[in-house]
C-alpha positions as a Python dict, from the first residue, in 0.01 Angstrom:
ca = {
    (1, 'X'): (0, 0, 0),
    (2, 'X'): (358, 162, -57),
    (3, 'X'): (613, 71, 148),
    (4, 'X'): (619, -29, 550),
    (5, 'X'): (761, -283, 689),
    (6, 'X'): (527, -551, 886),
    (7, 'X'): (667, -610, 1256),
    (8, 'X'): (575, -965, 1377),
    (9, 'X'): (549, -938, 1757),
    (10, 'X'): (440, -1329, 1881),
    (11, 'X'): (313, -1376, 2185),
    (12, 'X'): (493, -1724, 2350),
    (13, 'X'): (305, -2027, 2293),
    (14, 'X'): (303, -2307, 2048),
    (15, 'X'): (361, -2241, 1664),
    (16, 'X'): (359, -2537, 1361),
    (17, 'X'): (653, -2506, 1150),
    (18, 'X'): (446, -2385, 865),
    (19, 'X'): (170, -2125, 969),
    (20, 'X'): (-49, -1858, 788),
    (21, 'X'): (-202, -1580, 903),
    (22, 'X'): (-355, -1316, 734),
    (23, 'X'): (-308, -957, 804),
    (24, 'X'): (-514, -694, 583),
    (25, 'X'): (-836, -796, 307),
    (26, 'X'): (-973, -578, 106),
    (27, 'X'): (-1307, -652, -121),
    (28, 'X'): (-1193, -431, -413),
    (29, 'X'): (-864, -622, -452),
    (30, 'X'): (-494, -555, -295),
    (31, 'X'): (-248, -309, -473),
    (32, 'X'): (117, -217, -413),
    (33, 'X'): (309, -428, -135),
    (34, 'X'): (479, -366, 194),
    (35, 'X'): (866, -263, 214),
    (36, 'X'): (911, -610, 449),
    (37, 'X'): (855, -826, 737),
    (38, 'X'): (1057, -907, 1084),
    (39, 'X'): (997, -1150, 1370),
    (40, 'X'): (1097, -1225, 1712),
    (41, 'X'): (1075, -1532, 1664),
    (42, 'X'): (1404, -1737, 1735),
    (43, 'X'): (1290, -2053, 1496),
    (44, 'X'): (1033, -1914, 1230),
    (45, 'X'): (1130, -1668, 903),
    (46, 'X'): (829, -1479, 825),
    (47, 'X'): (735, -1415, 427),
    (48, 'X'): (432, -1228, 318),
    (49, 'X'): (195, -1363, 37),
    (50, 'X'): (-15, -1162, -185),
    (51, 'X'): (-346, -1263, -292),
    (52, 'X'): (-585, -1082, -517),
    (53, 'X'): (-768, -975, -247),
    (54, 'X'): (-551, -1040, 87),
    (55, 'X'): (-207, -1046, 172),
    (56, 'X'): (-94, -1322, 452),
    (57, 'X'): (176, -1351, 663),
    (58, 'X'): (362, -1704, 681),
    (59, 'X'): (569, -1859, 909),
    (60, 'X'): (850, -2096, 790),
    (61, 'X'): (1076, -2284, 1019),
    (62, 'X'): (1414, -2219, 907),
    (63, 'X'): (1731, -2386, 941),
    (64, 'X'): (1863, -2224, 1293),
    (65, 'X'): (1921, -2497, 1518),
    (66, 'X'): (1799, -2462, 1850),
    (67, 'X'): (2081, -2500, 2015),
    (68, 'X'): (2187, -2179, 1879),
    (69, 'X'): (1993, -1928, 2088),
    (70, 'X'): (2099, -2137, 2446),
    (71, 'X'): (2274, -1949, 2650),
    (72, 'X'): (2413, -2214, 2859),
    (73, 'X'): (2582, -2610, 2828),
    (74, 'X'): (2278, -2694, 2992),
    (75, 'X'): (2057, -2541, 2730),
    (76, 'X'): (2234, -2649, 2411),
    (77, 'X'): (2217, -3004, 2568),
    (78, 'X'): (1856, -3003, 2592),
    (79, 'X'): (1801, -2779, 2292),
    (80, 'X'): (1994, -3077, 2063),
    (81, 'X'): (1764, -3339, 2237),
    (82, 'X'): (1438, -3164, 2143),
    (83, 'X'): (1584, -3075, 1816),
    (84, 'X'): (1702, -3543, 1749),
    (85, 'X'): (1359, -3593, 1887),
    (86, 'X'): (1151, -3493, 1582),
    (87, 'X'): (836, -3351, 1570),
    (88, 'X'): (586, -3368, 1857),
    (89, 'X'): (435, -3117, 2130),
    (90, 'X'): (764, -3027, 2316),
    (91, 'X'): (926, -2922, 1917),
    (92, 'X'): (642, -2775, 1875),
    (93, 'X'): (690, -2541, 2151),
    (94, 'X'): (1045, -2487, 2115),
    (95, 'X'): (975, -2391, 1772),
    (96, 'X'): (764, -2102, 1926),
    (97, 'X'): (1053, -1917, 2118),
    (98, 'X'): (1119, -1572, 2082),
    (99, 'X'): (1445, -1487, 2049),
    (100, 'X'): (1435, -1316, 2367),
    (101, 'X'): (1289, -1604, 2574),
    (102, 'X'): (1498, -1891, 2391),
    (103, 'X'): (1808, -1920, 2617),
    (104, 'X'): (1620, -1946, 2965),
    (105, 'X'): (1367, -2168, 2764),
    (106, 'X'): (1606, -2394, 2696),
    (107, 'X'): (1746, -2377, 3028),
    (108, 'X'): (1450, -2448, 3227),
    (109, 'X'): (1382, -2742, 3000),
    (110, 'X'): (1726, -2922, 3072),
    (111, 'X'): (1627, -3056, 3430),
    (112, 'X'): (1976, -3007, 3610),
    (113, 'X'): (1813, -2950, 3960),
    (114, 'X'): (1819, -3381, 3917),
    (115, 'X'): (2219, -3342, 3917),
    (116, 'X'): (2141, -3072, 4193),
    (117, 'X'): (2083, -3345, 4433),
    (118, 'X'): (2416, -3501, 4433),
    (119, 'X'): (2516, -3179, 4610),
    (120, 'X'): (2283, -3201, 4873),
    (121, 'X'): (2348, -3534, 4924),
    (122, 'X'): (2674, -3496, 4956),
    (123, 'X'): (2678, -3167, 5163),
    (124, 'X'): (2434, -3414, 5417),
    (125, 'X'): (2698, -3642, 5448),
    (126, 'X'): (2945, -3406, 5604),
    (127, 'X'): (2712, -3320, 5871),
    (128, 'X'): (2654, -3647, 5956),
    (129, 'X'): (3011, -3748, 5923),
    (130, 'X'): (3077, -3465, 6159),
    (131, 'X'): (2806, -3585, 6415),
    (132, 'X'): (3040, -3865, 6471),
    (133, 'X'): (3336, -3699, 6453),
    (134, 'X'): (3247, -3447, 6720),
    (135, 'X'): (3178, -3767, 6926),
    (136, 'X'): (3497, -3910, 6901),
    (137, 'X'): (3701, -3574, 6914),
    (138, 'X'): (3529, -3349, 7174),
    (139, 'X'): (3611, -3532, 7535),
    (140, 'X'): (3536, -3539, 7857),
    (141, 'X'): (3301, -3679, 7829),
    (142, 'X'): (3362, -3827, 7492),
    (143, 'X'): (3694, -4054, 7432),
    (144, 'X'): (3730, -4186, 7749),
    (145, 'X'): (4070, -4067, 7773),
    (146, 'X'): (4149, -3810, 8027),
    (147, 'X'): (4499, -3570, 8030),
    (148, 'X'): (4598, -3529, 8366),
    (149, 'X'): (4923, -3653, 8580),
    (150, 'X'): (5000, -3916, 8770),
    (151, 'X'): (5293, -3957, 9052),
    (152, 'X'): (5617, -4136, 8951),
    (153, 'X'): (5933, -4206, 9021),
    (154, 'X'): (6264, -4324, 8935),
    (155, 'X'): (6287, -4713, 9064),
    (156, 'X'): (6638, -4779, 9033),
    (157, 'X'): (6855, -4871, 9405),
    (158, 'X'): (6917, -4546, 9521),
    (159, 'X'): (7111, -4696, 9872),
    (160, 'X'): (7035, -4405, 10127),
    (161, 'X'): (6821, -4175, 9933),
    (162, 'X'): (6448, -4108, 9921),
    (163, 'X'): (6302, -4176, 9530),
    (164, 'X'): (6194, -3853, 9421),
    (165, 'X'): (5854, -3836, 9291),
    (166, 'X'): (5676, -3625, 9032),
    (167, 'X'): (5405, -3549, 8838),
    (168, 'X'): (5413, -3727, 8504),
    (169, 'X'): (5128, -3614, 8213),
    (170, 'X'): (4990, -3921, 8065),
    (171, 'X'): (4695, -3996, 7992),
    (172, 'X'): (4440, -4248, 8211),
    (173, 'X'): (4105, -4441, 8147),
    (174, 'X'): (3787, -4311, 8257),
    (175, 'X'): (3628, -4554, 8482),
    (176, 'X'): (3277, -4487, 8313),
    (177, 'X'): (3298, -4707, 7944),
    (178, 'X'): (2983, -4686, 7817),
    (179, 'X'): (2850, -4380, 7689),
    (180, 'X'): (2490, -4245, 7500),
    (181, 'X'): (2474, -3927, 7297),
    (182, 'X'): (2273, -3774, 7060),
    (183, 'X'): (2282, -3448, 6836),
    (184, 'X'): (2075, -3239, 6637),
    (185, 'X'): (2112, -2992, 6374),
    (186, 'X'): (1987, -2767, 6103),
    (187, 'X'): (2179, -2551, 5821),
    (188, 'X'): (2105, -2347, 5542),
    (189, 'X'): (2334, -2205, 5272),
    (190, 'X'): (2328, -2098, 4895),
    (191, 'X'): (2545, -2240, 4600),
    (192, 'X'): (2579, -2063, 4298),
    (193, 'X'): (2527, -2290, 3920),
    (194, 'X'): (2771, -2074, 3739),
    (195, 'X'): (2563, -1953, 3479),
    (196, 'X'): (2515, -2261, 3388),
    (197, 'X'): (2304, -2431, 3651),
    (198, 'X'): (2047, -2258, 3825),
    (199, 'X'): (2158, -2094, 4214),
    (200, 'X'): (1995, -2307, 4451),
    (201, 'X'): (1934, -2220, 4802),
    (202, 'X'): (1913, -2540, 5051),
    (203, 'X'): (1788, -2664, 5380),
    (204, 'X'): (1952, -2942, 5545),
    (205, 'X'): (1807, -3075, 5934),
    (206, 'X'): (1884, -3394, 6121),
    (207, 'X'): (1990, -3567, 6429),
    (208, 'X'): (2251, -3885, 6514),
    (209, 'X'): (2223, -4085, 6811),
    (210, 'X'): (2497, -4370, 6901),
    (211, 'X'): (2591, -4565, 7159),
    (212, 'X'): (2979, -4674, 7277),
    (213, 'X'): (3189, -4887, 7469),
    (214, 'X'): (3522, -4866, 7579),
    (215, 'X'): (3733, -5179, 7557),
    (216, 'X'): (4008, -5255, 7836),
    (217, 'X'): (4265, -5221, 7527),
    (218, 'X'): (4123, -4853, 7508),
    (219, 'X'): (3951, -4876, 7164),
    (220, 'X'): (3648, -4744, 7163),
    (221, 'X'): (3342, -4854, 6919),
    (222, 'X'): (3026, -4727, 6850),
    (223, 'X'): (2732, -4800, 6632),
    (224, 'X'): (2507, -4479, 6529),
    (225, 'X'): (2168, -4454, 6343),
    (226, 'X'): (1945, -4117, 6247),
    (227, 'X'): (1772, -3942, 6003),
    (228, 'X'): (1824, -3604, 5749),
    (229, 'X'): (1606, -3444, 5529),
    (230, 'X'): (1753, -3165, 5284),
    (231, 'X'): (1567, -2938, 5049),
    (232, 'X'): (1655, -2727, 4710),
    (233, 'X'): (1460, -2457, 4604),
    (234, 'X'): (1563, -2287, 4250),
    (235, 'X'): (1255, -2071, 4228),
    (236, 'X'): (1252, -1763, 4150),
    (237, 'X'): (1351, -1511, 3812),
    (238, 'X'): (1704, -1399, 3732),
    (239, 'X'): (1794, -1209, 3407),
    (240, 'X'): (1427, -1222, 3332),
    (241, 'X'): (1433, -1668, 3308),
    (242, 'X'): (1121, -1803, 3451),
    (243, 'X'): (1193, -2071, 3658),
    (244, 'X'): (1052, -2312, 3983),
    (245, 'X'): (1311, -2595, 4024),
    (246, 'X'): (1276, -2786, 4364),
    (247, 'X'): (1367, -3088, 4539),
    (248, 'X'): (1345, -3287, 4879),
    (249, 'X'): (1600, -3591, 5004),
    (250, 'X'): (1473, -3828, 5293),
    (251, 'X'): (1728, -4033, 5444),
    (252, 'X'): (1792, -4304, 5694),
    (253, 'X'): (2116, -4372, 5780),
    (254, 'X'): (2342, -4595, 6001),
    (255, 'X'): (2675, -4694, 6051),
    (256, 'X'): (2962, -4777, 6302),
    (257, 'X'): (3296, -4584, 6390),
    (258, 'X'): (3560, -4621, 6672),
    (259, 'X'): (3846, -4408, 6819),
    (260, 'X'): (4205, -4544, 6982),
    (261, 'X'): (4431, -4327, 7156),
    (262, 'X'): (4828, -4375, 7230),
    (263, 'X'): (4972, -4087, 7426),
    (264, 'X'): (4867, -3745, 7226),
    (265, 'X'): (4833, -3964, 6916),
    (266, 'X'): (4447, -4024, 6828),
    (267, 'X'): (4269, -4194, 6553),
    (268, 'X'): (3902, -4198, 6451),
    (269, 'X'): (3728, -4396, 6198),
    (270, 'X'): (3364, -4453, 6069),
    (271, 'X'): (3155, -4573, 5828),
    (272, 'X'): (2774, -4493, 5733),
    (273, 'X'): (2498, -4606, 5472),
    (274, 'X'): (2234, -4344, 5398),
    (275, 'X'): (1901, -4467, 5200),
    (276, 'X'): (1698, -4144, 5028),
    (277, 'X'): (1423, -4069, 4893),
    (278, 'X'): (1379, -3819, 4630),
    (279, 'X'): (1127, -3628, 4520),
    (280, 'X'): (1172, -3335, 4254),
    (281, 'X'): (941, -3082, 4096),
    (282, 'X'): (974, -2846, 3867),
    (283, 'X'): (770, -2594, 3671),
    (284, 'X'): (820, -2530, 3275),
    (285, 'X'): (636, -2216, 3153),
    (286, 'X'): (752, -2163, 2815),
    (287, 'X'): (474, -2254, 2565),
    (288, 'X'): (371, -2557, 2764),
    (289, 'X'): (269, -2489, 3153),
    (290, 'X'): (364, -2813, 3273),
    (291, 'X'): (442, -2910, 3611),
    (292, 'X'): (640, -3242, 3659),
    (293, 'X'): (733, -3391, 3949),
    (294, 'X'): (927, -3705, 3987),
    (295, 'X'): (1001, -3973, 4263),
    (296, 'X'): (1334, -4162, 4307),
    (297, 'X'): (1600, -4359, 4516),
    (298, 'X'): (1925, -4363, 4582),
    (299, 'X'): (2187, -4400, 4813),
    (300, 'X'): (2484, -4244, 4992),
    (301, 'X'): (2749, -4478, 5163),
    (302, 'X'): (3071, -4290, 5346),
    (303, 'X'): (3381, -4384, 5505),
    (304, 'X'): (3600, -4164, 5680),
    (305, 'X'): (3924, -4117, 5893),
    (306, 'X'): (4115, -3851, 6101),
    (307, 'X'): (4472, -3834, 6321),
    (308, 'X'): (4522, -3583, 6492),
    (309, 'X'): (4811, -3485, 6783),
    (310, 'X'): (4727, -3345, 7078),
    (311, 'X'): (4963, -3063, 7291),
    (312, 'X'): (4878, -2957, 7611),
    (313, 'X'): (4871, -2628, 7717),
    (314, 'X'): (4946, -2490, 8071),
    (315, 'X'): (4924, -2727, 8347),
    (316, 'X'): (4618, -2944, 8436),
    (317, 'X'): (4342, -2870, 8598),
    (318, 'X'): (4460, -3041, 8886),
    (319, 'X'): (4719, -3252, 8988),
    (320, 'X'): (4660, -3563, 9094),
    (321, 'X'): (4737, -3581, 9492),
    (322, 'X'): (4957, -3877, 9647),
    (323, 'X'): (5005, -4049, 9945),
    (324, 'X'): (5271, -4157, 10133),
    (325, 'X'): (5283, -4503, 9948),
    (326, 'X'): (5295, -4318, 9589),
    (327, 'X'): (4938, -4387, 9550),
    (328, 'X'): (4715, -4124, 9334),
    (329, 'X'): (4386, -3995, 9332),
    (330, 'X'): (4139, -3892, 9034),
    (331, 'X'): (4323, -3771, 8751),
    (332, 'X'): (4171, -3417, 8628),
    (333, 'X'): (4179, -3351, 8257),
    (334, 'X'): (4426, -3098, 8114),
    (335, 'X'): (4273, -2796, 8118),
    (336, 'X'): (4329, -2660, 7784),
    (337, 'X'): (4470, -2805, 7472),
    (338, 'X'): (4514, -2781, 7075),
    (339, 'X'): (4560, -3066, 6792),
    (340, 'X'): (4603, -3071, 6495),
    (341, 'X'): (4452, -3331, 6284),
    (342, 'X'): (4425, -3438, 5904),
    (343, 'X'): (4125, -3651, 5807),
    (344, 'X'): (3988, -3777, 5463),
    (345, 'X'): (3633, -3955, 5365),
    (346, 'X'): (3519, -4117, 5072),
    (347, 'X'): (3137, -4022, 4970),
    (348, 'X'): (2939, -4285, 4701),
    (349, 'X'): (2648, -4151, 4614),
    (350, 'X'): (2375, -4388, 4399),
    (351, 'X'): (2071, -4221, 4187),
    (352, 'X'): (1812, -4492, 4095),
    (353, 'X'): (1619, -4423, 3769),
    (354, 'X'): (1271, -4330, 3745),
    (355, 'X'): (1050, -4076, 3495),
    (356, 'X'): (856, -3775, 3540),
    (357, 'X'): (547, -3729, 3498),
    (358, 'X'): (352, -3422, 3409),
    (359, 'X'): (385, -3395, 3044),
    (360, 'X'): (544, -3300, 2729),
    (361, 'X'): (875, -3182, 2915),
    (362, 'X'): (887, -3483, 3102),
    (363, 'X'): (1241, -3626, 3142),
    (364, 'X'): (1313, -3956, 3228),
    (365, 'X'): (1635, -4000, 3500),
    (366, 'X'): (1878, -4281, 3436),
    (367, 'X'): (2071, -4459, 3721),
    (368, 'X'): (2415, -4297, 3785),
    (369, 'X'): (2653, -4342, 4082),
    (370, 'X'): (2898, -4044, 4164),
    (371, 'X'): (3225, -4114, 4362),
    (372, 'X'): (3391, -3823, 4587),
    (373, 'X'): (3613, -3718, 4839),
    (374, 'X'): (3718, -3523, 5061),
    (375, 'X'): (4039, -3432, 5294),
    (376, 'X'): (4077, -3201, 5589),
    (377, 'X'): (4369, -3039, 5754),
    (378, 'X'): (4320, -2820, 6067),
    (379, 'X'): (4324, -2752, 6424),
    (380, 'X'): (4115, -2758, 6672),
    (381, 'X'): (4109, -2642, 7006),
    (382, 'X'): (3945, -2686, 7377),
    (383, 'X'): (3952, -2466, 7698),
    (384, 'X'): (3805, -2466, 8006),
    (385, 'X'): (3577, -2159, 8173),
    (386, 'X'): (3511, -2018, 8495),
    (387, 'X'): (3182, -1852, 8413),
    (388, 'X'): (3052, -1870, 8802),
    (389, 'X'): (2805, -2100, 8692),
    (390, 'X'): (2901, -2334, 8952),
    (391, 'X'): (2902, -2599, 8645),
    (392, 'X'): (3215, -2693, 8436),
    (393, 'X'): (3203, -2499, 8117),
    (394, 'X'): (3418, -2613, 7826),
    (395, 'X'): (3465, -2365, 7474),
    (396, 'X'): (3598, -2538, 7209),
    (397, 'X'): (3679, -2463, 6878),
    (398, 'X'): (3802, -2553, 6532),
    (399, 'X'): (3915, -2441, 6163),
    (400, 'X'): (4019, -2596, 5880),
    (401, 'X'): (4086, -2601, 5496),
    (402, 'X'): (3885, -2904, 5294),
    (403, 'X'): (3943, -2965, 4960),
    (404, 'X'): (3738, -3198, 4766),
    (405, 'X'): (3807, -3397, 4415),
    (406, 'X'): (3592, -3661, 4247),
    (407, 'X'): (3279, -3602, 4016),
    (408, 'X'): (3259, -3240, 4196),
    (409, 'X'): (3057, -3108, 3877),
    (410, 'X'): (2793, -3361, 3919),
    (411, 'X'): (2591, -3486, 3543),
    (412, 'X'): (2246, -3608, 3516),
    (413, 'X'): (2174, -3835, 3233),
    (414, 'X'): (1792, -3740, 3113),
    (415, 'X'): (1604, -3802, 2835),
    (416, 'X'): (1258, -3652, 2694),
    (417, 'X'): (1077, -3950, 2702),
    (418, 'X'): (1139, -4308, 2694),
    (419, 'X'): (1303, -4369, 2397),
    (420, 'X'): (1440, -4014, 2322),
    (421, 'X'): (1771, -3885, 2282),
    (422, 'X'): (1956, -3858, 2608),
    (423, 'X'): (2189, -3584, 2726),
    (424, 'X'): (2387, -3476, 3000),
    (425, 'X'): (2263, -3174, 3269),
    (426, 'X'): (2504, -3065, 3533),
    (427, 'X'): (2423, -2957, 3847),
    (428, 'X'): (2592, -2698, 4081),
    (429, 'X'): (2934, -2744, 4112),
    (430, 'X'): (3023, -2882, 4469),
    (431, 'X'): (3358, -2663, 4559),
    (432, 'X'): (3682, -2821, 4547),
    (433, 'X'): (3843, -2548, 4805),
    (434, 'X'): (3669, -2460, 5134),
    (435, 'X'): (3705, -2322, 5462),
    (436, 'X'): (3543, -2494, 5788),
    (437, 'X'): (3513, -2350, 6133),
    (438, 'X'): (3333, -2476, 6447),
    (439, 'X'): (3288, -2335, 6766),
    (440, 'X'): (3092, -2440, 7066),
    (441, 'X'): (3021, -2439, 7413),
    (442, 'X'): (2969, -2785, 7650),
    (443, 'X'): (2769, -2742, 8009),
    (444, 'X'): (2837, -3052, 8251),
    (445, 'X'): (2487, -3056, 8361),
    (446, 'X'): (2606, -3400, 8625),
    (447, 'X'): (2951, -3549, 8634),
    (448, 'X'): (2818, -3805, 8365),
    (449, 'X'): (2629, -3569, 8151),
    (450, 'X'): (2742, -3256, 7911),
    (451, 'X'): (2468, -3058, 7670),
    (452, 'X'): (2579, -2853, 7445),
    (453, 'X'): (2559, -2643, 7138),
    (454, 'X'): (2780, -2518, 6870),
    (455, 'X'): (2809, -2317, 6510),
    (456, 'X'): (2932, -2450, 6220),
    (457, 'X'): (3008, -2259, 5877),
    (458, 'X'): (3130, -2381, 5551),
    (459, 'X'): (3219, -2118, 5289),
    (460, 'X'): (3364, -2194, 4969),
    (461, 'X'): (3383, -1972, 4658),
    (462, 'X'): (3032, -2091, 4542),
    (463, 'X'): (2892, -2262, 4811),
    (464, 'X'): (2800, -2115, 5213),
    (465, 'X'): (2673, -2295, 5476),
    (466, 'X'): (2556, -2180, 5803),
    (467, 'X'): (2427, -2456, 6111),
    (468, 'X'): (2373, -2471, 6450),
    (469, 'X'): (2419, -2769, 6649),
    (470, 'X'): (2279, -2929, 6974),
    (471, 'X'): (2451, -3222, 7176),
    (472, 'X'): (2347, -3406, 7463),
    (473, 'X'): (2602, -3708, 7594),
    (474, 'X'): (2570, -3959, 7881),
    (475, 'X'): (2795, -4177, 8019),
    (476, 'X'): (2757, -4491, 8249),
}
């Protein structure tokens, strides 16, 4: 031999610390030596030995950590775990990455789509918050509180004069104070992890139905009760990182909520518990082929709020008529209308622990609970429209700005193994600045019953969602 250098090219897949291969025997003994060796390996320094005979190559671990070749939080996290761990199968494979394959390695191993649930917990809540919301905000039917006019007139002794009378707007209670309804609806959207985090794209789908009463004092309460299932899906490649990250929530949920108006003031309120079930799977490929899945609980619990102010606009839709003796007939609702309205809503959200199972990547969850909120200013907006249907159709809209604070960068606390070192994976950032827009249309089908159906987007510098929702309400 004279000169050369030996290129080590290793294939991924699980190398001791200390291995020995060798690479060229000859019978009639070895002479001269090569000019050196190189490796893609991230973990191992190659060396060459000669014999009388052969010449091998070895394979060293050296003293690069491993969280030196992650490309990510996420990675160096679970890179330092493996690393505090010791020896076993999952070092073992770690010790095998190429320096190419390290980073996404690394990343795949750290687990964060468990964090990545927080998110689609919490974007669940806000359409089920809004399921009750549209209840209480979208009337007629809905609040039980109609704009329209009545007749009045100024009662003071007016000796030799007629009173004049006129049309006051003011608002009146709908005879008809109990009330059923019931909505469904289905979004999808995409949030980007940051680089740090893998992009997830989810599926959220669900209905609320309540029930209502309108007291004589003109409160109105409700109780509500449904069921949403959301799911993340992380699979795919990007930058050449193997990855299949997935998840599915199941919840229950229930709750009660209420709405008062005074004049164009109106205030709704509600609260809702959410129990889920969690199931999570994920795929590691990198010296190991595992698939782990794990199975846990949790649950969400949410109160919220909104005022809002509402302004007529144009006259009603007709004015109520009167009779000699000042007497009225049906009030007609105002025709069209805007409000503005602020609203805030506190979100809890509880992960029980539980393990994976699998193997040598298996993490093990702990139990965290995640506080956040949420305020909304907008306005919204409702018209009616003479389509020649020979129905009442009412077009209604809203937009807002939400901006949420809290644990928006949501942290799962993991662990290889019971008893190994834990560290922290964060999910997909839940954006703290978003738009919100609805818009919809309401067919009164019978003058106690509306269906209707509506869009509703979300779009945040990370985060889109897109939904369509259908309504059905009943009153009695």
């Amino acid at each position: 031999m004279s000169g050369g250098i030996v290129q080590v090219l290793a294939a991924s897949g699980s190398y001791n610390p200390r291995t020995t291969y060798t690479i060229l025997s000859a019978t009639g003994g070895v002479s001269g030596q090569f000019a050196g060796v190189t490796s893609n390996l991230a973990f191992l320094s190659p060396g060459l030995r000669y014999l009388t005979n052969a010449v091998d190559l070895t394979l060293t671990r050296n003293d690069v950590p491993f969280a030196a070749s992650a490309t990510s939080r996420n990675g160096a996290a679970a890179a330092n775990a493996i690393q505090a761990a010791g020896a076993g199968r999952l070092t073992d494979a770690a010790v095998g990455f190429t320096a190419a394959e390290a980073g996404g390695a690394f990343r795949a191993l750290a687990g964060d789509i468990h964090a990545g649930t927080v998110l689609a917990a919490y974007e669940t809540a806000f359409f089920v918050r809004e399921a009750v919301l549209d209840r209480l905000r979208w009337g007629d039917p809905g609040t039980g509180l109609n704009h329209g006019t009545l007749p009045a007139a100024y009662t003071a002794d007016l000796p030799g004069r007629q009173p004049v009378v006129a049309n006051v707007p003011m608002r009146t209670l709908d005879p008809q104070v109990f009330g059923l309804w019931g909505q469904g609806f289905g979004a999808f959207g995409t949030a980007e992890g940051g680089g740090n985090a893998f992009d997830l794209d989810r599926q959220i789908a669900g209905f609320a139905a309540g029930a209502d009463v309108r007291l004589s004092s003109g409160l109105r309460f409700g109780v509500v009760g449904g069921y949403t299932e959301a799911s993340l899906d992380s699979a795919g490649r990007v930058g050449g990182t193997r990855r299949a990250e997935s998840a599915t929530l199941k919840s229950g949920f229930g709750g009660v909520y209420g709405g008062y108006e005074l004049g164009p003031l109106s205030l709704r309120l509600g609260a809702i518990y959410a129990d889920t079930d969690a199931h999570t799977r994920r795929a590691v490929l990198y010296g190991l082929s595992d698939t782990l899945s794990g199975h846990g609980g949790g649950a969400t619990v949410q109160g919220f709020g909104e005022i809002g102010w509402t302004i007529p606009l144009g006259e009603p839709a007709a004015a109520a008529p009167v009779s000699k003796d000042g007497a009225a007939g049906t009030v007609q609702p105002a025709a069209s209308y805007v409000e503005p309205f602020v609203g805030g809503a506190y979100i809890g959200i509880r992960r029980d622990g539980f393990g994976e199972t699998g193997g040598a990547a298996a993490l093990v969850s702990f139990a965290r609970d995640y506080d956040l909120g949420a305020a909304t200013v907008g306005v919204r907006a409702q018209t009616r429209l003479d389509l020649g249907l020979g129905l009442p159709v009412t077009l209604r809209g809203l937009v807002g700005y939400r901006r949420a604070f809290g644990d928006v960068v949501p942290t799962a606390l993991l662990a290889f193994g019971a008893g190994g070192p834990a560290f922290l994976s964060a999910g997909v950032p839940i954006d703290r600045d978003a738009l919100v827009a609805q818009v919809g249309l309401d067919l009164a089908v019978a003058p106690n019953a509306t269906l209707g159906v509506a869009y509703t987007g979300q779009t945040g510098a990370r985060a889109q969602d897109q939904a369509v929702k259908g309504n059905f309400t009943l009153r009695f």
